[in-house]
C-alpha positions as CSV (number, residue, x, y, z in Angstrom):
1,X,28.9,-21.0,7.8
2,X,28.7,-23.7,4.6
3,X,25.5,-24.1,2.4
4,X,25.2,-26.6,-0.3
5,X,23.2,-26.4,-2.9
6,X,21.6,-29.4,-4.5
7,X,19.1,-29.9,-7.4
8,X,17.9,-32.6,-8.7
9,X,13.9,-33.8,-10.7
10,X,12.4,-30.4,-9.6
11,X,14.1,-31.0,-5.6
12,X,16.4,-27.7,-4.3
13,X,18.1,-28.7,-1.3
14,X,19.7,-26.2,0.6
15,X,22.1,-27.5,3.5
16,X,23.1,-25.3,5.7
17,X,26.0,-26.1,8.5
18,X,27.1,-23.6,11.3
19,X,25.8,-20.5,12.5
20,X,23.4,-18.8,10.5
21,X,23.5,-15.0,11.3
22,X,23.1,-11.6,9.1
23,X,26.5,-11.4,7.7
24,X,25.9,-14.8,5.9
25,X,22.4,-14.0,4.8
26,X,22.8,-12.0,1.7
27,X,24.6,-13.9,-0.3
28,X,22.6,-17.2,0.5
29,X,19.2,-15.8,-0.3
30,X,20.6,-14.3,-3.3
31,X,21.6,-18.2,-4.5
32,X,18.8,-19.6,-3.2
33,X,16.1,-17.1,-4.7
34,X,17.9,-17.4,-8.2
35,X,17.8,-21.4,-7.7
36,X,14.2,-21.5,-7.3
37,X,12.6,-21.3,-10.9
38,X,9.5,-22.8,-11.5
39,X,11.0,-26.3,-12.2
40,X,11.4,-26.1,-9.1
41,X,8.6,-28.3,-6.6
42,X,10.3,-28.8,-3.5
43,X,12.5,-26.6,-1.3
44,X,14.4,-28.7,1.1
45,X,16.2,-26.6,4.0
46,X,18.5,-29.1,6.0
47,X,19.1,-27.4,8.8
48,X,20.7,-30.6,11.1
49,X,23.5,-28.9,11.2
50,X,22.7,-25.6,11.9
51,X,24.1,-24.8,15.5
52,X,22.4,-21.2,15.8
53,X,20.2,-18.8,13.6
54,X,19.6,-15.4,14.4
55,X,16.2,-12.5,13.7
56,X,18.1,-11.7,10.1
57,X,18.5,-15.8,9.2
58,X,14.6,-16.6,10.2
59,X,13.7,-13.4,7.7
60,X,15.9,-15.3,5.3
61,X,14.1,-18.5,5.5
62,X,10.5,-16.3,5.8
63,X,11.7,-14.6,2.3
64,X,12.8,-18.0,0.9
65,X,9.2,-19.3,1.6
66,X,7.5,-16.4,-0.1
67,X,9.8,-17.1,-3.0
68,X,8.6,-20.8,-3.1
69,X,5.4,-20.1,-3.0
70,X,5.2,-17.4,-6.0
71,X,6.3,-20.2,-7.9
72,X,4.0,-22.8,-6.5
73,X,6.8,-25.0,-5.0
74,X,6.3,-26.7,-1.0
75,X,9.3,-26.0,1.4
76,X,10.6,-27.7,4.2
77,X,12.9,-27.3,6.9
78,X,14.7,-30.6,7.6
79,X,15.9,-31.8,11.1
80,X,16.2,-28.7,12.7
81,X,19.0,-29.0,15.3
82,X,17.8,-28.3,19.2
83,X,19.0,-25.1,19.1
84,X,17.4,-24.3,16.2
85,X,13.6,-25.9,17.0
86,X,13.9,-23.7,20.3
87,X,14.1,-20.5,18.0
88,X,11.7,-21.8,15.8
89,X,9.4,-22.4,18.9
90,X,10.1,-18.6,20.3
91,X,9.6,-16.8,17.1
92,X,6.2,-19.1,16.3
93,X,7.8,-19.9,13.0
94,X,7.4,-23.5,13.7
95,X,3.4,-22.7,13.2
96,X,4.2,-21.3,9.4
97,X,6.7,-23.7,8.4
98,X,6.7,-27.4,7.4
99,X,9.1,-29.0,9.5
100,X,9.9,-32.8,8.6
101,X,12.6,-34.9,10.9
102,X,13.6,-38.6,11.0
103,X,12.6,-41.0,8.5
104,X,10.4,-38.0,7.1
105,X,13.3,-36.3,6.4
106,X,15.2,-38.7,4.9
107,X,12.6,-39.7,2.8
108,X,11.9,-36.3,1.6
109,X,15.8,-35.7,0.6
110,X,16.3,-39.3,-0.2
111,X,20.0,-39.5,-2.3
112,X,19.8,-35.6,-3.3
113,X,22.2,-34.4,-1.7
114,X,24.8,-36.1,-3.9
115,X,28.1,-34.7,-5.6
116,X,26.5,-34.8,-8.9
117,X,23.7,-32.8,-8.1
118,X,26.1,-30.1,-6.2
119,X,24.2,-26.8,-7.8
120,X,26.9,-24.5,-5.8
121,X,28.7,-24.3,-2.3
122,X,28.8,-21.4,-0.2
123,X,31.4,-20.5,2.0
124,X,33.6,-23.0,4.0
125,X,35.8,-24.8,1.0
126,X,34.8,-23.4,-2.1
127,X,33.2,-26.3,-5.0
128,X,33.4,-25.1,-8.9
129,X,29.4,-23.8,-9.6
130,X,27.8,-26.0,-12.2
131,X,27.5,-24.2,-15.8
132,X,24.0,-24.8,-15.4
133,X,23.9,-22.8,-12.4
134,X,22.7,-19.2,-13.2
135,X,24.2,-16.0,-11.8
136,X,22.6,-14.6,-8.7
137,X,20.9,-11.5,-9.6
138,X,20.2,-8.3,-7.3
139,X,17.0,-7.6,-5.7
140,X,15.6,-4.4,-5.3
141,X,12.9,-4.1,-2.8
142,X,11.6,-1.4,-4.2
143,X,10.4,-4.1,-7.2
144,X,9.1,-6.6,-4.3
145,X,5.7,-7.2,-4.2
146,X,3.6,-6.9,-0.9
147,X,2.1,-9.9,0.3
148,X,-0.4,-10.4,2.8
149,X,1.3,-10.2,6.4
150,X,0.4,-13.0,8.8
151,X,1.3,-12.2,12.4
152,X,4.1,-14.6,12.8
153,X,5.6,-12.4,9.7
154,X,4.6,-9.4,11.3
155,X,6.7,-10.5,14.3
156,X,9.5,-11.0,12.4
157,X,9.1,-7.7,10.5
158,X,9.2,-5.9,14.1
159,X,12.3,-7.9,15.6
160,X,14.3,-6.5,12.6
161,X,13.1,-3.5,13.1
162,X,14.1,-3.2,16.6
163,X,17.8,-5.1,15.6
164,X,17.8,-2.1,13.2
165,X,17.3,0.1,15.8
166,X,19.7,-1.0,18.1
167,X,22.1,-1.2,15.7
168,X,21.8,2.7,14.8
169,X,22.1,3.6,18.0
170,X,26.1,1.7,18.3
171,X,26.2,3.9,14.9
172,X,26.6,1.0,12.7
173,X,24.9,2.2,10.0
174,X,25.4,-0.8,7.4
175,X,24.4,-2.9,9.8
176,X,20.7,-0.7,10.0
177,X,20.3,-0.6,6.6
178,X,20.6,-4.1,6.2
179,X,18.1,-4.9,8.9
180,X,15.7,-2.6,7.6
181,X,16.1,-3.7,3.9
182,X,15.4,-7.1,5.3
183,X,12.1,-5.8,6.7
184,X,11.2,-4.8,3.8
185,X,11.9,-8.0,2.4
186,X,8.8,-9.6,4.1
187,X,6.5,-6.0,4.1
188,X,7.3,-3.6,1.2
189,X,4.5,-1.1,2.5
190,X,5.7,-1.5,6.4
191,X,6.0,2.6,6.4
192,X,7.9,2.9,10.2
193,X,10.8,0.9,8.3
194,X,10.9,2.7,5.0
195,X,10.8,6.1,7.2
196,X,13.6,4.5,9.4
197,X,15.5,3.0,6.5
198,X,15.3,7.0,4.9
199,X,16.4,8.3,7.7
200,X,19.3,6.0,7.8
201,X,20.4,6.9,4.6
202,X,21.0,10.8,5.7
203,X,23.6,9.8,7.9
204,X,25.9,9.7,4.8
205,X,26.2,12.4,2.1
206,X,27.2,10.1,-0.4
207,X,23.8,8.2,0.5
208,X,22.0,11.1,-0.3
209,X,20.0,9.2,-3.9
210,X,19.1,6.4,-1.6
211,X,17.1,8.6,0.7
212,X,15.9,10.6,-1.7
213,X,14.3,7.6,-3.1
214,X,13.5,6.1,0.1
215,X,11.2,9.6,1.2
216,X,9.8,9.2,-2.3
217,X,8.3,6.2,-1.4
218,X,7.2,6.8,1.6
219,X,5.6,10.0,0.3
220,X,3.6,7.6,-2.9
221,X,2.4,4.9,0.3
222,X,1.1,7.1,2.9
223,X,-0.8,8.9,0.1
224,X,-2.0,5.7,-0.9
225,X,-3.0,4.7,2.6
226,X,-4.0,8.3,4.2
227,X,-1.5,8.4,6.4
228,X,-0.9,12.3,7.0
229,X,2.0,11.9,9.5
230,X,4.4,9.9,7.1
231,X,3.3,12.3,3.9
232,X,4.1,15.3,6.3
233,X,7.7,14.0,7.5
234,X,8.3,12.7,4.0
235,X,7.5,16.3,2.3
236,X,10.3,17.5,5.1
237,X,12.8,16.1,4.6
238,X,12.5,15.7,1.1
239,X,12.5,19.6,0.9
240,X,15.6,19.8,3.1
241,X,17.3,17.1,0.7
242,X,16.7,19.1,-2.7
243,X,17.9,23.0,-1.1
């Protein structure tokens, strides 16, 4: 996959060509989300040349949206290829989304996507990142803030929990954790995810901090929301984890 990043009088456009799947998803966000300041009105996602998008790119674009909006800017997906409009269709994220194609499109990007206004390229053939551009920097979803859950986002929330499930079960546990931080992403207090996310992080000795921190949490929420279950498995196992 190749994303290009354009920005130009308050426009970000964000072109994204190829197959848009989980492996490619952390770095993108990571450029996108530091591109979006509040100069920023207009997110423009081009996706015309997008031939696929899995559960982890659609909970890319959902956390690209929330982004946007914390800093008051519109976004819209542009041209979404056929393949792509059919997942937007399954997943309902065509009800949540502003989605412009044709002459809307063009008249929404107009001439931004120009070599002067190149912000940064991402895979495919690297392009030198403009000194304006600034560094990505690391998100901790322990610092995101929860925001109301709309069922399309709860839908979401639940197919990468079940993508995080499966892949625990093939014992690719990167591939969990990144599925459940992903979650998290979208819902900060979904507790099933945190607990599974926790859990995860036992598999490994050398993870051990990172569930600590994880049953921590989930200890501080279910307090929060009287949830006696959660507060009773995350006193467990953080016993177990301090002997």
């Amino acid at each position: 996959m190749q994303t290009d990043l354009y920005l130009a009088r308050g426009r970000l456009v964000v072109r994204i060509k190829g197959r848009f799947i989980l492996d490619e998803c952390d770095s993108l966000k990571e450029a996108v989300q530091t591109a979006i300041t509040p100069a920023v009105t207009h997110v423009l996602v081009d996706l015309a040349k997008t031939d696929f998008v899995d559960s982890a790119g659609l909970g890319t674009l959902v956390g690209v949206k929330m982004k946007a909006n914390k800093v008051k800017a519109r976004m819209t997906l542009l041209n979404p290829s056929a393949p792509v409009q059919d997942i937007l269709a399954m997943s309902k994220l065509n009800e949540i989304f502003e989605i412009a194609s044709g002459r809307e499109a063009d008249d929404l990007a107009g001439t931004l996507a120009a070599p002067e206004n190149l912000l940064r390229t991402l895979g495919g053939t690297p392009e030198p990142v403009s000194p304006a551009a600034p560094s990505p920097e690391s998100l901790k979803i322990e610092e995101a803030e929860a925001v109301p859950q709309s069922s399309t986002s709860s839908e979401v929330v639940e197919e990468l929990c079940r993508n995080a499930v499966e892949a625990l079960r093939r014992g690719s546990y990167d591939e969990s954790i990144r599925f459940y931080r992903r979650a998290l992403e979208i819902d900060t207090n979904y507790l099933p995810a945190r607990n599974n996310l926790a859990i995860v992080y036992e598999k490994r000795p050398e993870w051990r901090q990172n569930a600590l921190e994880q049953w921590e949490m989930v200890l501080r929420l279910s307090d929060q929301v009287g949830d006696s279950k959660h507060k009773e498995r995350a006193e467990k196992h953080l016993r177990a984890l301090r002997e």
